[in-house]
N, CA, C and O atoms as a GROMACS GRO file, in nm:
protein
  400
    1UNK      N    1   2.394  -2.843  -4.020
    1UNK     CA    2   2.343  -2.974  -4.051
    1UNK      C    3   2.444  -3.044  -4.143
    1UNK      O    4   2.488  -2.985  -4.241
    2UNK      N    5   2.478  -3.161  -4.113
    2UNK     CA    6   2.582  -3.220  -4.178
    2UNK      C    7   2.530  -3.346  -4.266
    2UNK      O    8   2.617  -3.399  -4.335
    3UNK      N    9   2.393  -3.404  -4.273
    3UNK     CA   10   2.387  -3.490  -4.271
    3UNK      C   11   2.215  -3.502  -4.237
    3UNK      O   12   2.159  -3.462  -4.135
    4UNK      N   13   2.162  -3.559  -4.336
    4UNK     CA   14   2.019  -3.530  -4.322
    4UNK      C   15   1.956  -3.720  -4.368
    4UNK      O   16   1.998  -3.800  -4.451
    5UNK      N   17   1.842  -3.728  -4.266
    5UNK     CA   18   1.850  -3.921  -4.348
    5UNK      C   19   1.657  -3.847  -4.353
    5UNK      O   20   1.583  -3.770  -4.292
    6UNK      N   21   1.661  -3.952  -4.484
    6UNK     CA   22   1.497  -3.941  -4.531
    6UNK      C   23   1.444  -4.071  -4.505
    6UNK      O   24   1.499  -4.171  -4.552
    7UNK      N   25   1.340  -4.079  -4.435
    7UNK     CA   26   1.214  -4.236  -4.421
    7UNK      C   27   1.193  -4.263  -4.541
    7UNK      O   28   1.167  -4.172  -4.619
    8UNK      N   29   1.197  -4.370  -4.576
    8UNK     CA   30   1.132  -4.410  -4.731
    8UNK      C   31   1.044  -4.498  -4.730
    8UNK      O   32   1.068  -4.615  -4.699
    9UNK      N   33   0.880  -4.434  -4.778
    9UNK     CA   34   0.752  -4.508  -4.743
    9UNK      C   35   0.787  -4.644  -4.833
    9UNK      O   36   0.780  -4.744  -4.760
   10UNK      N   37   0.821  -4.676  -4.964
   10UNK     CA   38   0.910  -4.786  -5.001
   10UNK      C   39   1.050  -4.867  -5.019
   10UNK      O   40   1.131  -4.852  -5.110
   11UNK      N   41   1.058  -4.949  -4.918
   11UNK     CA   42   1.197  -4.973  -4.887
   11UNK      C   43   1.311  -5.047  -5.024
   11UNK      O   44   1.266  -5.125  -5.108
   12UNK      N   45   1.382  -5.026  -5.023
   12UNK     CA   46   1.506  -5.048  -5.136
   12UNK      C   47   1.560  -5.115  -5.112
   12UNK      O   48   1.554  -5.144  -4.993
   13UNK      N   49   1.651  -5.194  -5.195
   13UNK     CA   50   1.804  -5.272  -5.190
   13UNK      C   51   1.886  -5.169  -5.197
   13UNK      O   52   1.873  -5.080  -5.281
   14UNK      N   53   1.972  -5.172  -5.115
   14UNK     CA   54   2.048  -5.048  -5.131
   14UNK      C   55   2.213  -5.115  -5.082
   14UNK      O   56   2.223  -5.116  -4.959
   15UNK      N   57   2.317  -5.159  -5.142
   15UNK     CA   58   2.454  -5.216  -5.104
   15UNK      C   59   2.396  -5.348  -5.040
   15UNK      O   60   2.425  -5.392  -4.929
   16UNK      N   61   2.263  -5.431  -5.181
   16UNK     CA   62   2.267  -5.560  -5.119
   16UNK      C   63   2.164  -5.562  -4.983
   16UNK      O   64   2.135  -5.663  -4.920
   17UNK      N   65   2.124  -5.447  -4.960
   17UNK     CA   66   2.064  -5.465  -4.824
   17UNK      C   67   1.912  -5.361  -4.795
   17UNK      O   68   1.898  -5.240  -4.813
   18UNK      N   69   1.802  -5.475  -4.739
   18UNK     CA   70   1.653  -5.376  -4.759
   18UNK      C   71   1.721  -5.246  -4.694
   18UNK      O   72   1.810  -5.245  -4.608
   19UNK      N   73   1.658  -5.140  -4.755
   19UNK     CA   74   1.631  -5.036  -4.638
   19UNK      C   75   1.514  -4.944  -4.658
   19UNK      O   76   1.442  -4.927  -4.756
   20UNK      N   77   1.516  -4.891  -4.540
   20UNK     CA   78   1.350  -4.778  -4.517
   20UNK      C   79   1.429  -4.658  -4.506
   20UNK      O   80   1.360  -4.580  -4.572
   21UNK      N   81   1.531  -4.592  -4.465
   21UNK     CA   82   1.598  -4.480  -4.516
   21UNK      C   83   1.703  -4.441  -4.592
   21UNK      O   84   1.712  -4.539  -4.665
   22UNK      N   85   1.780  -4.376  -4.623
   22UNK     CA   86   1.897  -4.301  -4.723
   22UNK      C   87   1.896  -4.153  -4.648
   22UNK      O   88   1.803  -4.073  -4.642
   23UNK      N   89   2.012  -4.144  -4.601
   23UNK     CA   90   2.092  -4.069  -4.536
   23UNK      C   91   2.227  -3.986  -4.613
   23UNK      O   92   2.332  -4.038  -4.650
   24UNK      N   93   2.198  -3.883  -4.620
   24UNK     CA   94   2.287  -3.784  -4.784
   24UNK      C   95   2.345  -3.724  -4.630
   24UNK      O   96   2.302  -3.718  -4.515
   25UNK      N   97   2.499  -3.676  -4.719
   25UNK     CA   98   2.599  -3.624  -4.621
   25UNK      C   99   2.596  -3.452  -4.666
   25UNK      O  100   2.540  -3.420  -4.771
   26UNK      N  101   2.640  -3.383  -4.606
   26UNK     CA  102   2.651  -3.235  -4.685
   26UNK      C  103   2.672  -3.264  -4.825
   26UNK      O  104   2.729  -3.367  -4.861
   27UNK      N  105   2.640  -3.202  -4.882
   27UNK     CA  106   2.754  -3.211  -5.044
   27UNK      C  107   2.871  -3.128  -5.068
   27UNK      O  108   2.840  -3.022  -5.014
   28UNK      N  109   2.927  -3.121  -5.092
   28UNK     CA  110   3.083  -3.043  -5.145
   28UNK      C  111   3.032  -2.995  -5.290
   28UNK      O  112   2.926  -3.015  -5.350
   29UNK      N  113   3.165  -2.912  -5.326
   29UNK     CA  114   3.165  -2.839  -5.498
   29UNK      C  115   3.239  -2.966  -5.580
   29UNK      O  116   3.211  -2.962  -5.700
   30UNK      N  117   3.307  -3.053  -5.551
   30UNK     CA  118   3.364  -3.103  -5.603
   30UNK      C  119   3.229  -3.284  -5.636
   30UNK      O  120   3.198  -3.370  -5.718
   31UNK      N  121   3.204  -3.236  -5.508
   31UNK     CA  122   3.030  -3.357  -5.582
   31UNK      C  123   2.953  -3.305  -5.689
   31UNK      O  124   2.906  -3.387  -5.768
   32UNK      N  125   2.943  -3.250  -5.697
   32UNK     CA  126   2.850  -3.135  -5.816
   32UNK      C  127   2.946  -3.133  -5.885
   32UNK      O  128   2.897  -3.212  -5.965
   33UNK      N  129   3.063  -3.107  -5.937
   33UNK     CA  130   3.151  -3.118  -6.003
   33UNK      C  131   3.168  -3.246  -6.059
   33UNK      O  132   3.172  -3.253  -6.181
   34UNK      N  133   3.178  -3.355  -5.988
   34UNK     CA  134   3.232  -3.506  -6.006
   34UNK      C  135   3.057  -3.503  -6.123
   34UNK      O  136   3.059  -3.543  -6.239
   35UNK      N  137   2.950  -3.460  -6.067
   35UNK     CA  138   2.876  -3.546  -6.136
   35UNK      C  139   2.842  -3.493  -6.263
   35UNK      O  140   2.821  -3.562  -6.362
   36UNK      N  141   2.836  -3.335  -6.259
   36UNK     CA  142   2.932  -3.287  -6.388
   36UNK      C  143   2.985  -3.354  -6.479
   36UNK      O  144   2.910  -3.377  -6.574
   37UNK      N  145   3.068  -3.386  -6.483
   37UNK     CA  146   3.178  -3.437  -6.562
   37UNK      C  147   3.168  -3.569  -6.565
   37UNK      O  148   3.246  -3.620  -6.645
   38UNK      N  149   3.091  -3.655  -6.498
   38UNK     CA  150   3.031  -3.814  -6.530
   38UNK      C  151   2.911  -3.804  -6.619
   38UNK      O  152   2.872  -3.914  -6.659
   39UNK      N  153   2.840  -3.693  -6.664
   39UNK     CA  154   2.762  -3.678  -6.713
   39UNK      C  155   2.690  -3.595  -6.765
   39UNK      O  156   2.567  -3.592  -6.754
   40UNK      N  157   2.763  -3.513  -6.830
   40UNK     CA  158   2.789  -3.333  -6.895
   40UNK      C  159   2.655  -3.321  -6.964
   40UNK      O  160   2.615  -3.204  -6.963
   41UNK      N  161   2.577  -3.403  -7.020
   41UNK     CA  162   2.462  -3.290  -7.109
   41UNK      C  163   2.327  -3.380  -7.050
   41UNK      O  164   2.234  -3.391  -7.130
   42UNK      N  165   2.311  -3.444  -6.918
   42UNK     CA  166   2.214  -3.483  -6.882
   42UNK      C  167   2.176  -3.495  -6.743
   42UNK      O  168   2.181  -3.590  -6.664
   43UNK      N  169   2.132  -3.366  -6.732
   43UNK     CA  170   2.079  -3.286  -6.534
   43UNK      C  171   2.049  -3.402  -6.456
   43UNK      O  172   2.121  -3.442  -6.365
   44UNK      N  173   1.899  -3.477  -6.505
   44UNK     CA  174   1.869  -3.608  -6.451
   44UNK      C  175   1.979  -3.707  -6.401
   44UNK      O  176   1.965  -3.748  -6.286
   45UNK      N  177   2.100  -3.757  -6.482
   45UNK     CA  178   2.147  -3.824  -6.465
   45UNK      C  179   2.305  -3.795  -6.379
   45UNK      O  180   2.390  -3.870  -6.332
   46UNK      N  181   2.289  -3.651  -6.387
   46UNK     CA  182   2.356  -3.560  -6.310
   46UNK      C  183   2.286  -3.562  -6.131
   46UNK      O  184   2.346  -3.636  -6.053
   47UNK      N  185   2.233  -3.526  -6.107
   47UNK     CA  186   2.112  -3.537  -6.027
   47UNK      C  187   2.158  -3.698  -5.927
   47UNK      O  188   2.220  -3.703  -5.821
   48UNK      N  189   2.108  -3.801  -6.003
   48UNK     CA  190   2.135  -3.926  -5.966
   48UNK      C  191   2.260  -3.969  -5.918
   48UNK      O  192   2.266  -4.047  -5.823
   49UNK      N  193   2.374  -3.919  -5.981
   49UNK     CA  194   2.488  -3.922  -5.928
   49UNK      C  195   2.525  -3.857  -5.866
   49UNK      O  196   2.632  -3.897  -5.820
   50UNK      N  197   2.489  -3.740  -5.820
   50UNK     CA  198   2.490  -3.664  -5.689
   50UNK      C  199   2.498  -3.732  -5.586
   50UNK      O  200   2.598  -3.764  -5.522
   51UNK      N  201   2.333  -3.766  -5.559
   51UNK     CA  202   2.243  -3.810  -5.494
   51UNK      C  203   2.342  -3.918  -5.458
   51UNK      O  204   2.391  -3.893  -5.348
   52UNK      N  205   2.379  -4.008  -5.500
   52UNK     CA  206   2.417  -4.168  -5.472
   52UNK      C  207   2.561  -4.168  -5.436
   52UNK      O  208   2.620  -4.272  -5.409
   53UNK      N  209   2.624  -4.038  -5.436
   53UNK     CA  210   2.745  -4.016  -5.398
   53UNK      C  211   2.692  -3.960  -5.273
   53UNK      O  212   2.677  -4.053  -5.194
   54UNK      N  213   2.668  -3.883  -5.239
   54UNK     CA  214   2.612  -3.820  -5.110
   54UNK      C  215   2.563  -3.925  -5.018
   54UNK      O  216   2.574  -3.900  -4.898
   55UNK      N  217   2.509  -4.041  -5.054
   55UNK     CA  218   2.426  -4.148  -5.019
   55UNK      C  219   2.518  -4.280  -4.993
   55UNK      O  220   2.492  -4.376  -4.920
   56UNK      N  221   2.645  -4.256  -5.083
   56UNK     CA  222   2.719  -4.333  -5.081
   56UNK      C  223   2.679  -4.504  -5.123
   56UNK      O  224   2.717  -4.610  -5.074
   57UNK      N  225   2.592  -4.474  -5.225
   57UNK     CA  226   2.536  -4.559  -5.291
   57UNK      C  227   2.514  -4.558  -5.438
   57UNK      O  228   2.499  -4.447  -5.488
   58UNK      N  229   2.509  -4.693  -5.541
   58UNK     CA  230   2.523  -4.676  -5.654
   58UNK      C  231   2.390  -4.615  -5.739
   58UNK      O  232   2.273  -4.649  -5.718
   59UNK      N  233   2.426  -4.533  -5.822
   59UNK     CA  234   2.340  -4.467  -5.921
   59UNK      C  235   2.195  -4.552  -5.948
   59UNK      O  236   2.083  -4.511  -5.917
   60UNK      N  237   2.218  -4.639  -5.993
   60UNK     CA  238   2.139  -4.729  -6.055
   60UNK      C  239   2.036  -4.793  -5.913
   60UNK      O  240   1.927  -4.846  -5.934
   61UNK      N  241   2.081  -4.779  -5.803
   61UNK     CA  242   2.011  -4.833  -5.711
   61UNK      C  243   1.899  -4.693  -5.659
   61UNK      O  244   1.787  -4.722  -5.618
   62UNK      N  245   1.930  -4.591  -5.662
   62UNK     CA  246   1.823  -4.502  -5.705
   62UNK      C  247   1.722  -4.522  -5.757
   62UNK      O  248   1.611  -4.505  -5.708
   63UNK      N  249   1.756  -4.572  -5.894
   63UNK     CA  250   1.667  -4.560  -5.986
   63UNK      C  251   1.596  -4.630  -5.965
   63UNK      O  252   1.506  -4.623  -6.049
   64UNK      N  253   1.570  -4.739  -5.858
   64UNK     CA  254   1.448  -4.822  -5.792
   64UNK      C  255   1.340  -4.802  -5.731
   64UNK      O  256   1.237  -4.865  -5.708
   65UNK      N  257   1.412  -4.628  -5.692
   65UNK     CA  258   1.326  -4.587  -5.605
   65UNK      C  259   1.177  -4.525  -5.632
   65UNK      O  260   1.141  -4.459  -5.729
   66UNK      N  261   1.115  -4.559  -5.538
   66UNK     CA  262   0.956  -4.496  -5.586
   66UNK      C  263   0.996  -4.367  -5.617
   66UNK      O  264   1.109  -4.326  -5.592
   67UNK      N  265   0.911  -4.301  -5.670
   67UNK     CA  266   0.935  -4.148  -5.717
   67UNK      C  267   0.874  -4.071  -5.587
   67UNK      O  268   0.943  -3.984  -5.534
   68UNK      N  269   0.774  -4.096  -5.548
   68UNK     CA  270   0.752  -4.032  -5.375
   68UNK      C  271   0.845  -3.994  -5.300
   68UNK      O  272   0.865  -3.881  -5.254
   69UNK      N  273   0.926  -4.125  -5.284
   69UNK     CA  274   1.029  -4.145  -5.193
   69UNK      C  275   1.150  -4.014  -5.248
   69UNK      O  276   1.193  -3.919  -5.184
   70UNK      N  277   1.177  -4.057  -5.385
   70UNK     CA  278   1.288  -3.963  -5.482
   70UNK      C  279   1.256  -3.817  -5.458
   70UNK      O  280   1.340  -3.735  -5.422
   71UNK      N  281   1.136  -3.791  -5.480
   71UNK     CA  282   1.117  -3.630  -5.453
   71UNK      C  283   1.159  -3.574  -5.279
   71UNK      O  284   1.195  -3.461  -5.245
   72UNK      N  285   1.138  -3.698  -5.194
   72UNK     CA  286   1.166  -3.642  -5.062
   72UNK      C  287   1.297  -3.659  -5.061
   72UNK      O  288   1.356  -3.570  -4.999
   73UNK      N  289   1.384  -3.768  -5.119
   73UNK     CA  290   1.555  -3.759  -5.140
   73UNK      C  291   1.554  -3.560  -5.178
   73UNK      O  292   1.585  -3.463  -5.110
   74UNK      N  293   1.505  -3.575  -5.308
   74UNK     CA  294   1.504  -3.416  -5.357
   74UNK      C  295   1.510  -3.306  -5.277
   74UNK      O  296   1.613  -3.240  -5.268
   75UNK      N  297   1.373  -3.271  -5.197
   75UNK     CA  298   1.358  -3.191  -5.093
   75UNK      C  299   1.452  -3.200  -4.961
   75UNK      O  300   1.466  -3.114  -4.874
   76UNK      N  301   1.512  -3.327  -4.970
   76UNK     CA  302   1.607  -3.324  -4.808
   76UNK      C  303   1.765  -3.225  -4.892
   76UNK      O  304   1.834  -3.135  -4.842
   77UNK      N  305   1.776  -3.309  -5.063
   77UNK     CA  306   1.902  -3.256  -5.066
   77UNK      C  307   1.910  -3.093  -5.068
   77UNK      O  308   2.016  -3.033  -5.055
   78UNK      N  309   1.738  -3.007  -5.092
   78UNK     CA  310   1.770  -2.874  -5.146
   78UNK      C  311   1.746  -2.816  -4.985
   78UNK      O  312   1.701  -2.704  -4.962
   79UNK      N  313   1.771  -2.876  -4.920
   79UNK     CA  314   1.721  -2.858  -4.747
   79UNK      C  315   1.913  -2.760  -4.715
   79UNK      O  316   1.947  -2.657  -4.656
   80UNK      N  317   1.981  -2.859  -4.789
   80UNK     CA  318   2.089  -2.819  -4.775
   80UNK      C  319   2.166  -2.667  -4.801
   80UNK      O  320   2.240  -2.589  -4.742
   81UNK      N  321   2.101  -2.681  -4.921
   81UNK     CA  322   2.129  -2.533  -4.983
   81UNK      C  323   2.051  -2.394  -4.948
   81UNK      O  324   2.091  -2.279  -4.966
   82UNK      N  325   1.924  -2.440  -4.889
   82UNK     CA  326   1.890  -2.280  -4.856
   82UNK      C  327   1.941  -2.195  -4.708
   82UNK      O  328   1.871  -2.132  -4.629
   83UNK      N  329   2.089  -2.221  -4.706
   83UNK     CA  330   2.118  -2.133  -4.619
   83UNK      C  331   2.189  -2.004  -4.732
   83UNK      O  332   2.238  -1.902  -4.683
   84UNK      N  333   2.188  -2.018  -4.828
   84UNK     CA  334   2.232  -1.970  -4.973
   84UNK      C  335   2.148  -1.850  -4.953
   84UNK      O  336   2.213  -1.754  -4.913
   85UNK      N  337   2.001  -1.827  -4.972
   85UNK     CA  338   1.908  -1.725  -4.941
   85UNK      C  339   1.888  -1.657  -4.836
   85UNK      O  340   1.832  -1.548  -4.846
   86UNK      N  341   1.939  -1.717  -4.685
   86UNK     CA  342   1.949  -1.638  -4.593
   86UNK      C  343   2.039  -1.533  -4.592
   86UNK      O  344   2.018  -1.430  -4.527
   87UNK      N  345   2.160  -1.556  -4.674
   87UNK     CA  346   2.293  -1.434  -4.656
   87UNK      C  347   2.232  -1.386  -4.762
   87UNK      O  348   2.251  -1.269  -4.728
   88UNK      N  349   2.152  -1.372  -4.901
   88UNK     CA  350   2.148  -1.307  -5.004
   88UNK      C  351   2.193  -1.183  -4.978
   88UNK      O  352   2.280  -1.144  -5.056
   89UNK      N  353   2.146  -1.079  -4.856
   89UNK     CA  354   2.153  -0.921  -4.848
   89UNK      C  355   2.309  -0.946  -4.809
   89UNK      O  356   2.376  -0.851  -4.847
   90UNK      N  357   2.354  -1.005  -4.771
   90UNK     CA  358   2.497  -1.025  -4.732
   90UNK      C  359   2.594  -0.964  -4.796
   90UNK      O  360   2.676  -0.876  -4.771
   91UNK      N  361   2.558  -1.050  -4.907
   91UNK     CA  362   2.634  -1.109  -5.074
   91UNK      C  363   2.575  -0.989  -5.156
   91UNK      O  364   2.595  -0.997  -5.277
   92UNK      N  365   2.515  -0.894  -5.118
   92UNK     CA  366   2.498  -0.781  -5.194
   92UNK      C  367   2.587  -0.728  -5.267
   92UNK      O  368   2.586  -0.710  -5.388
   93UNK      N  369   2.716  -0.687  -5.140
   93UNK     CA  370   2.850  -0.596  -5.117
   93UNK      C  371   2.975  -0.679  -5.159
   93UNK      O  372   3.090  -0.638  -5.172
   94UNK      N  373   2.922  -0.820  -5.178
   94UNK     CA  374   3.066  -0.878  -5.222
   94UNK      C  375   3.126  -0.822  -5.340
   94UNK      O  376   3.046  -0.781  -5.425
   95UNK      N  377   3.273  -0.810  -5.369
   95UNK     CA  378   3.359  -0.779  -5.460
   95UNK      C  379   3.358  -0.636  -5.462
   95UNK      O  380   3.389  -0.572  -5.562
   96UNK      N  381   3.325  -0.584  -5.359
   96UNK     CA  382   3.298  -0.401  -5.380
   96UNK      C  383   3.428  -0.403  -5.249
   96UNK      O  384   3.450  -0.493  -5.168
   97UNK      N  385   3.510  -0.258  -5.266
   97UNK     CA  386   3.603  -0.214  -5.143
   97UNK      C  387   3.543  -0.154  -5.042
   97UNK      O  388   3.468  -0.062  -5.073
   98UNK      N  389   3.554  -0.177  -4.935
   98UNK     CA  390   3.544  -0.128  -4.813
   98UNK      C  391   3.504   0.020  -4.830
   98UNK      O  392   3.577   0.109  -4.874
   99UNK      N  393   3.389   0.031  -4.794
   99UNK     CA  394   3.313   0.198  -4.798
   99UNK      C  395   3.265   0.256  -4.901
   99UNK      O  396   3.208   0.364  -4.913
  100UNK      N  397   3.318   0.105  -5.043
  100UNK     CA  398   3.231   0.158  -5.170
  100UNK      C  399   3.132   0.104  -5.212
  100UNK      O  400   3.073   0.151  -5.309
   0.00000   0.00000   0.00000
């Protein structure tokens, strides 16, 4: 999945323009990183800049959003990451040599 778009029961200005969805791209380490470092001791606002980079939309235009809507942004972005728990038994053996 490269690319996941969420319905939004309240529609937004989003780049100047209504909309009823927001469409997040995979994320990278270096998005989580970028928002990191735009905003080192505050998750929330960490979070938001994720989100609006992925979305390719500004921070602040988030913050318009109903919170309904925000939690399903939420749930689409952690949609991404649980292929993380499928390899867990995988990732058991990592950093160990071959047959140890």
């Amino acid at each position: 999945m490269d690319q996941v778009t969420v319905t939004l029961t309240y529609p937004i200005q989003l780049n100047g323009v209504s909309c009823d969805r927001l469409t997040l791209r995979r994320p990278k380490v270096r998005d989580m990183r970028g928002a990191q470092k735009l905003a080192p001791n505050d998750p929330e606002q960490q979070e938001l800049i994720l989100f609006a980079s992925l979305a390719e939309v500004a921070p602040d235009e988030l913050e318009a959003m109903d919170l309904a809507d925000y939690e399903r942004v939420q749930d689409a972005y952690y949609s991404f990451r649980t292929v993380r728990n499928t390899r867990q038994q995988d990732a058991q053996g990592a950093g160990q040599a071959p047959g140890g």
